[in-house]
NUZAVO-853079 format. One line per field, with one value per residue (C-alpha): residue in three letters; residue number from 1; y, x, z; chain. Coordinates in Angstrom, 3 decimals, padded with zeros to 6 digits, always signed. Layout:
type = [ALA  ...] $
seq = [NUM  ...] $
c2 = [Y  ...] $
c1 = [X  ...] $
c3 = [Z  ...] $
mol = [A  ...] $
end
This chain:
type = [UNK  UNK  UNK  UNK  UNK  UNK  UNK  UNK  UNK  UNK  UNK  UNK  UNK  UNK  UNK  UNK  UNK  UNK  UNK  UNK  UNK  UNK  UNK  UNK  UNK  UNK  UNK  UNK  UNK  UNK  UNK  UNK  UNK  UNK  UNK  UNK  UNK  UNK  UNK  UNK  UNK  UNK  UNK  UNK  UNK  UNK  UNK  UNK  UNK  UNK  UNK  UNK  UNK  UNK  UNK  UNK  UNK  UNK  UNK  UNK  UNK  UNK  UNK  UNK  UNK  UNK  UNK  UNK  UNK  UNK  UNK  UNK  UNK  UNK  UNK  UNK  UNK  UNK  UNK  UNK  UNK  UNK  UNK  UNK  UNK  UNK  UNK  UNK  UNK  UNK  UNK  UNK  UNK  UNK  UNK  UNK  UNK  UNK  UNK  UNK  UNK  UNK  UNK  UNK  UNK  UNK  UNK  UNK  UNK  UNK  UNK  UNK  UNK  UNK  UNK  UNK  UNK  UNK  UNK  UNK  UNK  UNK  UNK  UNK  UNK  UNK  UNK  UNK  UNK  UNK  UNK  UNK  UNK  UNK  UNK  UNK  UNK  UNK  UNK  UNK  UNK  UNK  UNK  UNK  UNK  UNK  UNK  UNK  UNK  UNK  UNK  UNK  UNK  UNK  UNK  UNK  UNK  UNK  UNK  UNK  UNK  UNK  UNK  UNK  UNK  UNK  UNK  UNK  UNK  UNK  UNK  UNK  UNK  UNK  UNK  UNK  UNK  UNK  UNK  UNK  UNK  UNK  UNK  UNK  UNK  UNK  UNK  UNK  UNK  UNK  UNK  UNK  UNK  UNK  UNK  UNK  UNK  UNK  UNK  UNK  UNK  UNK  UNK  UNK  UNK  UNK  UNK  UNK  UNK  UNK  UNK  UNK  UNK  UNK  UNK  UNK  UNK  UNK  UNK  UNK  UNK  UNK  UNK  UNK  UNK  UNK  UNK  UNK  UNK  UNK  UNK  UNK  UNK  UNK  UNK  UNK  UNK  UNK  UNK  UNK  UNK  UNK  UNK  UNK  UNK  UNK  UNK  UNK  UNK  UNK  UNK  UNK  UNK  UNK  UNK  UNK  UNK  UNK  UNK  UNK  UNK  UNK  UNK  UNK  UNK  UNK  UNK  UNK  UNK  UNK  UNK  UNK  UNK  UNK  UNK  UNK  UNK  UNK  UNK  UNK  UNK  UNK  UNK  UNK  UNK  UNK  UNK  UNK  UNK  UNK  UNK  UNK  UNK  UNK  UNK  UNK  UNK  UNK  UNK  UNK  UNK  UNK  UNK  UNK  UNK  UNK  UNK  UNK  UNK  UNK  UNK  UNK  UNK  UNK  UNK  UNK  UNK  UNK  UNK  UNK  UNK  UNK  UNK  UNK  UNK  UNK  UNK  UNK  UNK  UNK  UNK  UNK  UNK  UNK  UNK  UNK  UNK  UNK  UNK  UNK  UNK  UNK  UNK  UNK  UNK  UNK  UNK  UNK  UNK  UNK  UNK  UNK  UNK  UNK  UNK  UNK  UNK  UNK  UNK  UNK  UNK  UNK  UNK  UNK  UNK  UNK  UNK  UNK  UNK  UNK  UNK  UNK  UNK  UNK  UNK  UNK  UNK  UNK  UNK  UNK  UNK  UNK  UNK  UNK  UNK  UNK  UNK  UNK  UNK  UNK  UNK  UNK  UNK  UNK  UNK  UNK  UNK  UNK  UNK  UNK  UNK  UNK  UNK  UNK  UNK  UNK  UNK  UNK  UNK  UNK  UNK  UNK  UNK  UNK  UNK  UNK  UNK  UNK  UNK  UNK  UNK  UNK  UNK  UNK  UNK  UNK  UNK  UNK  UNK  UNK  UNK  UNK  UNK  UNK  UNK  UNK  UNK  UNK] $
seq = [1  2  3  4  5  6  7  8  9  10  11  12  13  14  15  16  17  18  19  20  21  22  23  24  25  26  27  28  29  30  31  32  33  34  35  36  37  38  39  40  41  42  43  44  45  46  47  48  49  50  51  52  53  54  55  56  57  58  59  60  61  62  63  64  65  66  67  68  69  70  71  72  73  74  75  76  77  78  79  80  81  82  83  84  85  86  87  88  89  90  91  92  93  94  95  96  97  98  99  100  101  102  103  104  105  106  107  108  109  110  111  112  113  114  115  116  117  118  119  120  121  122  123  124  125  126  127  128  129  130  131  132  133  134  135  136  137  138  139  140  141  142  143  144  145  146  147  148  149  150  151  152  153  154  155  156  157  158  159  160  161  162  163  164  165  166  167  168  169  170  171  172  173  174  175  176  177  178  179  180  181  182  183  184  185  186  187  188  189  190  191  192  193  194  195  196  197  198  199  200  201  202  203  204  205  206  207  208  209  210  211  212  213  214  215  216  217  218  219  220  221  222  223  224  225  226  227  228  229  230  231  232  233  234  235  236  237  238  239  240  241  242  243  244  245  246  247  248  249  250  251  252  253  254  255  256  257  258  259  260  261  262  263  264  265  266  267  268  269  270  271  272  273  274  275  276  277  278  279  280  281  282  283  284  285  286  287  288  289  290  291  292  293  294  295  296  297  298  299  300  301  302  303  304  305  306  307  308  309  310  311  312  313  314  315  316  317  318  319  320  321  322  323  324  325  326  327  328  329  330  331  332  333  334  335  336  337  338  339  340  341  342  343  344  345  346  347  348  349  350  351  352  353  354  355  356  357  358  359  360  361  362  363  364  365  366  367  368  369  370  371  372  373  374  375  376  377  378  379  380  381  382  383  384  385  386  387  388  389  390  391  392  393  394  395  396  397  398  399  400  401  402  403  404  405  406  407  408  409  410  411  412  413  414  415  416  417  418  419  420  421  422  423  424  425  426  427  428  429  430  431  432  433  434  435  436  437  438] $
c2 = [+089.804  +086.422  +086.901  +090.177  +088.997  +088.885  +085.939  +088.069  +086.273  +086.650  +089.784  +088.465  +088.621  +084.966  +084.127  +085.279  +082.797  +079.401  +080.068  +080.543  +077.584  +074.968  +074.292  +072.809  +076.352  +077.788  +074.973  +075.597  +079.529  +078.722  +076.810  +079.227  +081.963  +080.056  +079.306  +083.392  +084.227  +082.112  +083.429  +087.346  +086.591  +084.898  +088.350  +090.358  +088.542  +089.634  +093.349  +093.154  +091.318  +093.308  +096.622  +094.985  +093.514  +097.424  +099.912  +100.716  +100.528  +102.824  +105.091  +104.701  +105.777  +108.715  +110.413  +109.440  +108.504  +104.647  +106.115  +106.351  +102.854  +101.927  +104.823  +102.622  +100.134  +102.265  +104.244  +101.682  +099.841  +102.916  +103.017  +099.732  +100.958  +103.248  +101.561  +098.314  +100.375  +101.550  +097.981  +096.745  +099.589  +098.979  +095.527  +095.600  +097.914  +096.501  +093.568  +091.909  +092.291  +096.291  +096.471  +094.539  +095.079  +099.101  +098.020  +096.601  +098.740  +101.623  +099.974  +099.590  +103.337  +103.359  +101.872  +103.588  +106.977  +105.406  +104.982  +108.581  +109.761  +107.986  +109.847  +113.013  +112.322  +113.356  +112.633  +113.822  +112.242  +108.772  +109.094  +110.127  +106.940  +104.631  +105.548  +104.458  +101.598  +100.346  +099.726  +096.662  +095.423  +095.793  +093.909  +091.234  +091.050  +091.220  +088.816  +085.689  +086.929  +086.871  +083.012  +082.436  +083.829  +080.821  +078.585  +076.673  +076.532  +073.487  +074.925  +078.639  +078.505  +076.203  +078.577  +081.969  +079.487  +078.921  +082.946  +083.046  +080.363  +081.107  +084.991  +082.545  +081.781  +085.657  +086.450  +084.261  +084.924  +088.426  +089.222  +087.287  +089.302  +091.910  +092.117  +091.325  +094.494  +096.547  +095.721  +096.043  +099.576  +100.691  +099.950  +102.377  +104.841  +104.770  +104.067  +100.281  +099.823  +101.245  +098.403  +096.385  +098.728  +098.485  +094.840  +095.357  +098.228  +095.434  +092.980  +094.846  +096.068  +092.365  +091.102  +094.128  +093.234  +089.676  +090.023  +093.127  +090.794  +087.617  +087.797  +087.262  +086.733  +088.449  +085.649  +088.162  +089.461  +085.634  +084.998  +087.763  +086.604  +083.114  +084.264  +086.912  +083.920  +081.806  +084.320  +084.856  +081.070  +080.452  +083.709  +081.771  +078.631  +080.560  +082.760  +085.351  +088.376  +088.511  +089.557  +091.651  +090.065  +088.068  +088.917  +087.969  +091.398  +089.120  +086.868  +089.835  +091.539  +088.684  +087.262  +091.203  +090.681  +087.818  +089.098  +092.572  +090.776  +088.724  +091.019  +094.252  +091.056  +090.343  +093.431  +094.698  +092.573  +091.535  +095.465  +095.850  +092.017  +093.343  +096.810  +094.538  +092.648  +095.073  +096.005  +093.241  +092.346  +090.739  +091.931  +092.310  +088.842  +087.071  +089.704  +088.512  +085.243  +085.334  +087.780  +085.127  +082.242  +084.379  +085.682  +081.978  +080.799  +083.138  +082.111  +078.517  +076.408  +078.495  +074.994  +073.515  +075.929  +076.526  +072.772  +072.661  +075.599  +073.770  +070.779  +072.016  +074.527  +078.151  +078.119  +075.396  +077.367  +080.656  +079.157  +077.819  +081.176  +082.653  +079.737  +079.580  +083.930  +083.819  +081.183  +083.285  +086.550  +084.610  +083.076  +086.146  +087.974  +085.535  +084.137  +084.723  +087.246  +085.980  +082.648  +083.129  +079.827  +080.661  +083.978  +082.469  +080.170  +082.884  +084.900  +081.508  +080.809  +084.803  +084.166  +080.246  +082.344  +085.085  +082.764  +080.732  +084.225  +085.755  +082.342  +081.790  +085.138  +085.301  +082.462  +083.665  +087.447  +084.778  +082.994  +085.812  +088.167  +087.324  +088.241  +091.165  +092.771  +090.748  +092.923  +096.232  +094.173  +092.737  +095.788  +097.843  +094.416  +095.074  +098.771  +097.957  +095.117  +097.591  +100.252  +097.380  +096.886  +100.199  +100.757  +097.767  +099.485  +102.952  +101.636  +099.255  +101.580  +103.617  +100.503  +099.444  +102.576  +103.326  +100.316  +097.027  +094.183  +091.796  +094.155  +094.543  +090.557  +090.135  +092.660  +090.628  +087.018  +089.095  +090.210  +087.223  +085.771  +088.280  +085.927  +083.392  +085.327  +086.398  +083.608  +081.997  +084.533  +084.345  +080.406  +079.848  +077.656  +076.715  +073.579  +074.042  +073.259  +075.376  +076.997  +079.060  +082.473  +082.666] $
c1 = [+110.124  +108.035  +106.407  +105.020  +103.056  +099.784  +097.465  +095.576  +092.776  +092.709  +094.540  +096.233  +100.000  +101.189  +102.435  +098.650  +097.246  +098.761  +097.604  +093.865  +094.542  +096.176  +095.029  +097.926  +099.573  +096.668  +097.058  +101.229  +100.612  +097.787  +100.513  +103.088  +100.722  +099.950  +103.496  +104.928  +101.702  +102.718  +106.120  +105.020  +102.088  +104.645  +106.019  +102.893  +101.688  +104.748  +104.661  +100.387  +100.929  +103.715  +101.408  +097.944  +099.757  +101.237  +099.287  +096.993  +099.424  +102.117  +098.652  +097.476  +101.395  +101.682  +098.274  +097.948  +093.949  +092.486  +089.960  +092.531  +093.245  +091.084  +092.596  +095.241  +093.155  +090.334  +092.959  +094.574  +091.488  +089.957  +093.608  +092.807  +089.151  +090.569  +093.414  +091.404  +089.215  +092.536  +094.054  +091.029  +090.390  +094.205  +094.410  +091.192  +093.043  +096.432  +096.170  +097.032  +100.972  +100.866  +098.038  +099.115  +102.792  +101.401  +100.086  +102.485  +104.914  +103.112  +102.567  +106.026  +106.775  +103.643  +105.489  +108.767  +106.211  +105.042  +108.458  +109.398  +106.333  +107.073  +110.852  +109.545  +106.573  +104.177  +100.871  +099.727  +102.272  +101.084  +097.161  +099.251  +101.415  +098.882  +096.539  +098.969  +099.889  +096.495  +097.407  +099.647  +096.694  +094.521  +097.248  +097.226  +093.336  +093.071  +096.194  +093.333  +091.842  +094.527  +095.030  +091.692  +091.604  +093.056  +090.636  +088.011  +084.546  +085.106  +088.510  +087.611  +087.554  +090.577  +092.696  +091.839  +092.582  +096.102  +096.958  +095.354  +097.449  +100.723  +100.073  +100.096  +104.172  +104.789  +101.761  +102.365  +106.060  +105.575  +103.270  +105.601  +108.784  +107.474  +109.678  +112.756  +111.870  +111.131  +114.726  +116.686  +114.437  +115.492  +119.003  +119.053  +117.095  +113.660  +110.562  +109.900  +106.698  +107.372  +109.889  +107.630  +107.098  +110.262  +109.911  +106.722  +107.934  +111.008  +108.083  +105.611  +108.378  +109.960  +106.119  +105.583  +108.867  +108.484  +105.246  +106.611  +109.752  +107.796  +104.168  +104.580  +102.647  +099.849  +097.006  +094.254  +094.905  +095.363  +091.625  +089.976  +091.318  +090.459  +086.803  +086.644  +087.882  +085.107  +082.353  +083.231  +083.418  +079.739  +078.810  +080.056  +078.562  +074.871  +075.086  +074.106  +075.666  +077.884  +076.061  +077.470  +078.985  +076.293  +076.835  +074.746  +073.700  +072.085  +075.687  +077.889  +075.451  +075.353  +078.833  +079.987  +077.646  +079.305  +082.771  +081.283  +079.869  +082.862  +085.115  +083.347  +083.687  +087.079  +088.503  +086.559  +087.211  +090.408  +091.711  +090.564  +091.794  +095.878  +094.640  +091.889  +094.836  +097.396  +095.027  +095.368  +099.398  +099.855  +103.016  +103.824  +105.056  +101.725  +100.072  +101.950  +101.487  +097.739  +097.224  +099.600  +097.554  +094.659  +096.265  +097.296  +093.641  +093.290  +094.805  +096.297  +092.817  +092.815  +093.239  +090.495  +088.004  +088.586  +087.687  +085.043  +083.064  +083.872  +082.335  +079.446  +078.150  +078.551  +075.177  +076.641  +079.767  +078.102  +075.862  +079.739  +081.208  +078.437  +078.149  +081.834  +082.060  +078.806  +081.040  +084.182  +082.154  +080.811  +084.246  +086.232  +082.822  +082.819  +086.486  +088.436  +090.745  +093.814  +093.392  +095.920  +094.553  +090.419  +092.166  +093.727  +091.275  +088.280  +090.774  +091.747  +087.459  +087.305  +090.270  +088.826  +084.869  +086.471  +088.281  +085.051  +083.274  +086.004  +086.661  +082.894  +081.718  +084.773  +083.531  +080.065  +081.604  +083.865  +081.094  +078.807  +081.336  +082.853  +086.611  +086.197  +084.883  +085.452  +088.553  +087.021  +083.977  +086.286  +087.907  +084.703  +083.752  +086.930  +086.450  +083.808  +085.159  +087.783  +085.569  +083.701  +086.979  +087.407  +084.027  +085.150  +088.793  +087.049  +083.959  +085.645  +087.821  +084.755  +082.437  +084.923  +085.920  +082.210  +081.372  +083.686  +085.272  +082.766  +079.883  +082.096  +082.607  +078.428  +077.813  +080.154  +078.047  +075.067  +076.081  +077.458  +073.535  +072.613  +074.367  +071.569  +068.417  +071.349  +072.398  +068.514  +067.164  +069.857  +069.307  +065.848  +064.639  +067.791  +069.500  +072.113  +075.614  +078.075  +077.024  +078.498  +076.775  +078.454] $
c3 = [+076.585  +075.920  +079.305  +078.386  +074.866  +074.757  +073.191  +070.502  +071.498  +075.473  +075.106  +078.389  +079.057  +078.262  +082.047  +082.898  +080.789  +081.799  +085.326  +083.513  +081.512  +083.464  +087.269  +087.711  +087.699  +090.323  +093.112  +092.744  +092.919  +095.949  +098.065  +097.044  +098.343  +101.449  +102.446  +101.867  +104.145  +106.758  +107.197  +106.868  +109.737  +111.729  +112.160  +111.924  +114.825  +117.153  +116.024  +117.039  +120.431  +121.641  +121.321  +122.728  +126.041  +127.158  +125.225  +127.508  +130.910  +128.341  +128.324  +131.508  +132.992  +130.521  +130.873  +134.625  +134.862  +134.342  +132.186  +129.368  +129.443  +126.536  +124.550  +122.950  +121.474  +120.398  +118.286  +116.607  +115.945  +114.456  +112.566  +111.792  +110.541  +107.842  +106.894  +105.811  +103.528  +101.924  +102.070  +100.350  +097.911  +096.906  +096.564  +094.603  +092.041  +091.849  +094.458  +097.826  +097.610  +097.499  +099.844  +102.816  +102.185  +102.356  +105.765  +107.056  +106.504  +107.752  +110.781  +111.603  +111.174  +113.750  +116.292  +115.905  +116.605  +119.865  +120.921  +120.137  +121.993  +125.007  +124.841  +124.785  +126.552  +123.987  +124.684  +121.462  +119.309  +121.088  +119.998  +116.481  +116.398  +117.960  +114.795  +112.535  +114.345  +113.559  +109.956  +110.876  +112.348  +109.692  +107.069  +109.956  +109.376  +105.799  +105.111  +106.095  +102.163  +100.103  +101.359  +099.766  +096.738  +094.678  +097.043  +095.685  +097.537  +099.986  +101.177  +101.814  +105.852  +105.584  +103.526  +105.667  +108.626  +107.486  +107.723  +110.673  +112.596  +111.729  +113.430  +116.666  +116.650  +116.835  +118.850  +121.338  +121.608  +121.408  +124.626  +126.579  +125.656  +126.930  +130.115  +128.409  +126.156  +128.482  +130.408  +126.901  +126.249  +130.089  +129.337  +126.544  +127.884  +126.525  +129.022  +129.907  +128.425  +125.127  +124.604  +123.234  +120.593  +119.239  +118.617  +117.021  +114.661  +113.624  +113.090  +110.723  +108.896  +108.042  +107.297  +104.931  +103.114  +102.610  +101.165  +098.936  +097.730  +097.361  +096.951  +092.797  +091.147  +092.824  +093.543  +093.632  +090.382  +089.071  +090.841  +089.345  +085.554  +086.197  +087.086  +084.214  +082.004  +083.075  +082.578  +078.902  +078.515  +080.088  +078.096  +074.938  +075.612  +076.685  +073.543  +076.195  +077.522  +080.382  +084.111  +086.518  +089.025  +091.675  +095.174  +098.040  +100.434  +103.123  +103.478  +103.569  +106.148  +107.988  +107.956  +109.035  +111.990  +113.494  +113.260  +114.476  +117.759  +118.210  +117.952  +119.837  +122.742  +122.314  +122.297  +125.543  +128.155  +126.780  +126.884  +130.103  +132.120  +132.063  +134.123  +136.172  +136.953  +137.951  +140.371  +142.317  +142.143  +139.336  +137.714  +133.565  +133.646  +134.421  +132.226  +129.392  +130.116  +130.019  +127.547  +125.340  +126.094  +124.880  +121.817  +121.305  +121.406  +118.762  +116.100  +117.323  +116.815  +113.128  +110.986  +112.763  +112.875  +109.260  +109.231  +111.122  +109.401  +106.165  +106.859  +109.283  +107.590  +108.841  +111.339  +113.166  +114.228  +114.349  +117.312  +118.388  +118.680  +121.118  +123.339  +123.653  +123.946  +126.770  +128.679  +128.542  +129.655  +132.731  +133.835  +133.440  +135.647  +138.695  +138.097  +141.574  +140.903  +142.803  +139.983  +137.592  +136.256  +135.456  +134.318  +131.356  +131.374  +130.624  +128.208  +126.833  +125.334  +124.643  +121.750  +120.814  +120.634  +118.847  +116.112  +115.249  +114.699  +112.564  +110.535  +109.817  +108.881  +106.989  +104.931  +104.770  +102.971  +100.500  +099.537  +098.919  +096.527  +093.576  +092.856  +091.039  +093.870  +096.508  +098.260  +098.409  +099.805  +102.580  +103.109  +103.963  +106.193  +108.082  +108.654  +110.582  +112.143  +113.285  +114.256  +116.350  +118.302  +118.643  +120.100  +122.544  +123.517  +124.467  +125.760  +128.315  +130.203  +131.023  +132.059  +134.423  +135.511  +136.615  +137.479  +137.343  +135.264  +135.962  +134.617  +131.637  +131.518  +132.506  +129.302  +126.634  +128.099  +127.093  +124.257  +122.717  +122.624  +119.561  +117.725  +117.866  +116.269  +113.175  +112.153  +112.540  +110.383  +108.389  +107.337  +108.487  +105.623  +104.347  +104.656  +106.848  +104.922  +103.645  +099.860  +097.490  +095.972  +093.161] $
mol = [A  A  A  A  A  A  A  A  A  A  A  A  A  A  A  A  A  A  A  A  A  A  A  A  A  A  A  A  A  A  A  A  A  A  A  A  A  A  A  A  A  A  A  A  A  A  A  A  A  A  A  A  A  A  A  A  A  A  A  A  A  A  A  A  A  A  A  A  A  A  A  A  A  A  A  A  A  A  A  A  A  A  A  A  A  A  A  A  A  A  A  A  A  A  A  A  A  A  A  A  A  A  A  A  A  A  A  A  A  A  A  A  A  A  A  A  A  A  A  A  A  A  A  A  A  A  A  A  A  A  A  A  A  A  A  A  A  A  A  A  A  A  A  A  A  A  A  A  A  A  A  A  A  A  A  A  A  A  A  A  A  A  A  A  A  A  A  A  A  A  A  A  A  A  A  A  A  A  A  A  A  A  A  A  A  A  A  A  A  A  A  A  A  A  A  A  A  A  A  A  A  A  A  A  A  A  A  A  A  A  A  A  A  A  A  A  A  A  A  A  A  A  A  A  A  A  A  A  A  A  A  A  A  A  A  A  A  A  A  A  A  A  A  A  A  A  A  A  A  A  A  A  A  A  A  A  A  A  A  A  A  A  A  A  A  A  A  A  A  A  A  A  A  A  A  A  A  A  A  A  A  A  A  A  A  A  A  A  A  A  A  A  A  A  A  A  A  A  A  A  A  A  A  A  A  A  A  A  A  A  A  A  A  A  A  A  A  A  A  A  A  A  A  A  A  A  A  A  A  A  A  A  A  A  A  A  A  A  A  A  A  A  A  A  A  A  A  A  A  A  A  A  A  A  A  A  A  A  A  A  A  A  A  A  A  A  A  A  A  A  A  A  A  A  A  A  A  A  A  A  A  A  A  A  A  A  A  A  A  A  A  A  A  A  A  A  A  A  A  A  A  A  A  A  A  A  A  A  A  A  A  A  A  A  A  A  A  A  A  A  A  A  A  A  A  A  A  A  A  A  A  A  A  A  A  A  A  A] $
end
């Protein structure tokens, strides 16, 4: 019952009011935080790189034409798309642990749909379960917030970083089980390439419950006391009234940019390389393993972008992310396609380009909100970061079905340049280090 009084002058709950009071308290609940997110992306990374390495050969098999390849990633990005609004507008309301455990979960039963649909060979009940699907991505996304929220300004990049790299264990692992899945799923009578799927349904559903079991107390709703605490104590000290919260248009415009461009990238060529490859010989087993180096390069250089952008500044690695996307784009184009080796290799700079986009406009949307806003502002970032990748996974199965995977791969080099003339307007008369906006 003690933990449950209130200070009748805080009018917070007691246990709520040592973590305001002593920072002590924050940096153990921070770590704490850091370490459950670790373990529940360890999963959520298997149960998202089992579906991306056979969606769209399960698709391609079931509805018969290489223009539905991209299907299966434009639906559960779009899945993705709507789910993060709800995953944001949730955790905003009664924080991170319900949101992305919400995710998470529903994600699993996403993948348990898939599986039924290739049983019965619904074609319909896939586009259903693939939509679904989506929202274990987006609680894969969004988890790279909550490891922020207890951050102070100089460790922001570092902290998202930290969510981010531990999705590579289970990523990488994940792509590259996919023949053994597929034997165990033909030996008990479901199609090979939905075997993946039922690791991935096991996957999201462990992430979702660790974070539901452990994720206590909740370090948004800590964050967003601590900052409310601090406004009433400058209002106090000001004699002035309190302000609404400050938040910086420009940076969240901006940072959504980069992760839009990176990701719209990503997701394009990397959808299409695993049918571009099965059409010259290359069986699931090499598809895995490249499409698990890439995944890999995703996440694994996480602690040192997060680094990087923290000390650089944000323009430096900004600049970073399109050089390194316009060199993937023009390996994977010219790239022989017998060479298993410059395959990986192009996939392997599309996931390094597409981690220092996502880690520094990440920082950019942190430092421009303020916590009692800040995850329904990330949310609405990530729908349409989503609905970028979505965009990507449709778009690319009808570029290279009308034309070819290096014009797909040429496009993405191109593309990747925009990210120049943002970030330049963006800073242009700034000093260029890393600031906070609020």
């Amino acid at each position: 019952m003690a933990r449950k009084s209130k200070n009748t002058l805080t009018q917070q709950p007691l246990w709520l009011q040592d973590y305001i009071d002593l920072p002590e308290k924050q940096n153990q609940l921070y770590k704490k935080t850091l370490k459950i997110l670790i373990l529940s992306q360890i999963f959520g990374g298997a149960g998202l790189g089992a579906g991306i390495t056979v969606g769209a050969l399960l698709a391609q098999d079931m509805i018969g034409t290489e223009n539905a390849a991209g299907i299966p990633v434009a639906l559960f990005t779009f899945g993705s798309a709507v789910a993060a609004l709800l995953i944001g507008a949730s955790s905003q309301r009664f924080g991170r642990r319900a949101g992305l455990a919400g995710g998470f979960l529903i994600g699993g039963l996403g993948a348990i749909g898939v599986i039924i649909a290739a049983l019965i060979s619904s074609i319909a009940l896939l586009f259903v379960a693939l939509l679904i699907y989506g929202a274990g991505m987006a609680s894969n996304l969004q988890a790279r917030y909550a490891g922020t929220d207890l951050a102070n300004e100089k460790q922001r990049a570092t902290a998202a970083s930290m969510a981010l790299v531990s999705t590579t264990l289970g990523a990488v692992v994940g792509p590259n089980l996919v023949n053994t899945m597929g034997k165990f799923a033909d030996s008990i009578g479901v199609p090979t390439l939905a075997g993946p799927f039922i690791m991935s349904g096991a996957a999201f559903i462990i992430a979702g419950l660790i974070l539901l079991i452990f994720l206590r107390p909740d370090p948004l709703l800590v964050a967003t006391a601590i900052a409310n605490a601090e406004k009433k104590d400058d209002k106090v000290q000001s004699g002035g009234s309190l302000k609404n919260p400050t938040i910086n248009k420009k940076g969240i415009m901006v940072g959504s940019v980069i992760m839009i461009v990176a990701q719209l990238i990503m997701t394009a060529i990397m959808t299409m390389t695993p049918v571009h490859m099965g059409h010259y010989g290359h069986g699931l087993s090499e598809v895995g393993l490249v499409i698990g180096f890439h995944i890999a390069a995703m996440y694994l250089p996480s602690p040192l972008t997060g680094l990087l952008v923290d000390k650089f500044g944000r323009i430096t690695m900004a600049i970073a992310s399109g050089a390194t996307l316009l060199a993937a784009g023009l390996v994977a184009a010219f790239a022989p396609v017998d060479s298993l080796l410059l395959l990986i290799l192009a996939l392997v700079l599309l996931g390094v380009g597409w981690n220092f986009g996502l880690l520094t406009g990440t920082a950019l949307i942190i430092d421009s909100t303020h916590p009692s806003v800040r995850a329904k502002t990330q949310g609405t970032s990530d729908v349409l970061l989503a609905l970028s990748g979505a965009a990507g996974g449709a778009l690319s199965g009808m570029v290279v079905a009308h034309s070819s995977y290096t014009i797909l791969s040429i496009s993405g080099a191109v593309l990747s340049l925009l990210l120049i003339p943002v970030v330049g307007w963006y800073f242009k008369g700034n000093q260029v280090k890393n600031k906070s906006f609020i």
